[in-house]
C-alpha positions in Angstrom: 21.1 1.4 12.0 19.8 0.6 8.6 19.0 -3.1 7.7 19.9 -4.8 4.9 17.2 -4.8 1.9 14.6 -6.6 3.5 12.0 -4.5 1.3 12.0 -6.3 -1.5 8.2 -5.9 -2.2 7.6 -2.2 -0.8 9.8 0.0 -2.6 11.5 2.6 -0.2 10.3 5.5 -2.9 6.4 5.1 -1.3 5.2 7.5 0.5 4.5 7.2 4.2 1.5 7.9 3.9 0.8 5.0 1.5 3.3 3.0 3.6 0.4 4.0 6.7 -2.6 3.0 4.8 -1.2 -0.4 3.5 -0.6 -1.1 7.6 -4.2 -0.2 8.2 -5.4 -2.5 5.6 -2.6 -5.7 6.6 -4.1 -4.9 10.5 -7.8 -5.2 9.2 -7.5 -7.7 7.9 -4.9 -9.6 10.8 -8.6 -9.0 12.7 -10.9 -9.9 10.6 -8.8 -13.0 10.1 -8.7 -14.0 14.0 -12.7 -13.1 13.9 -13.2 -15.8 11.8 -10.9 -18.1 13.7 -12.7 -17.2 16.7 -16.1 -18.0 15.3 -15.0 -20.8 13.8 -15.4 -20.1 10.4 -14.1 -21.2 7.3 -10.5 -19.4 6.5 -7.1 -20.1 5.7 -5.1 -20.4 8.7 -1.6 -19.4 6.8 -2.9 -16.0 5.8 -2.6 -15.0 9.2 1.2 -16.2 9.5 1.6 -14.4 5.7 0.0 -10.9 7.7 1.5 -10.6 10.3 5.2 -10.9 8.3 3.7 -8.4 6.2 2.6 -5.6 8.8 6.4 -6.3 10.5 7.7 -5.6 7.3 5.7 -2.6 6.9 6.6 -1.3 10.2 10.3 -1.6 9.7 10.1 0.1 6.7 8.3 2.9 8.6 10.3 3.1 11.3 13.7 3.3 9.1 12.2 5.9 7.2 12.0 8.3 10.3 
């Protein structure tokens, strides 16, 4: 069942395996991100909240266009 446009940013005309790398690059930095937290280092604690909408966005988008 298709959702309603909820892909206002990622245009459904990308490739997949654009779509593939940009997930990569959200989950790299999702880590990198709870590193720091980890470590307690200095970061911005709403960036993770901000990626981890992003990389569900991205994998809906993947999974609908299968």
């Amino acid at each position: 069942m298709k959702r309603p446009n909820s892909t206002s940013k990622y245009n459904m005309s990308i490739s997949t395996q654009e779509l593939i790398n940009e997930l990569k690059r959200a989950e790299k930095l999702l880590f990198d991100l709870r590193f720091k937290k980890a470590t307690r280092q200095p970061f911005k604690s709403h960036e993770i909240k901000l990626n981890k909408k992003k990389i569900a966005t991205l994998k809906n988008i993947l999974r609908d266009k299968v």
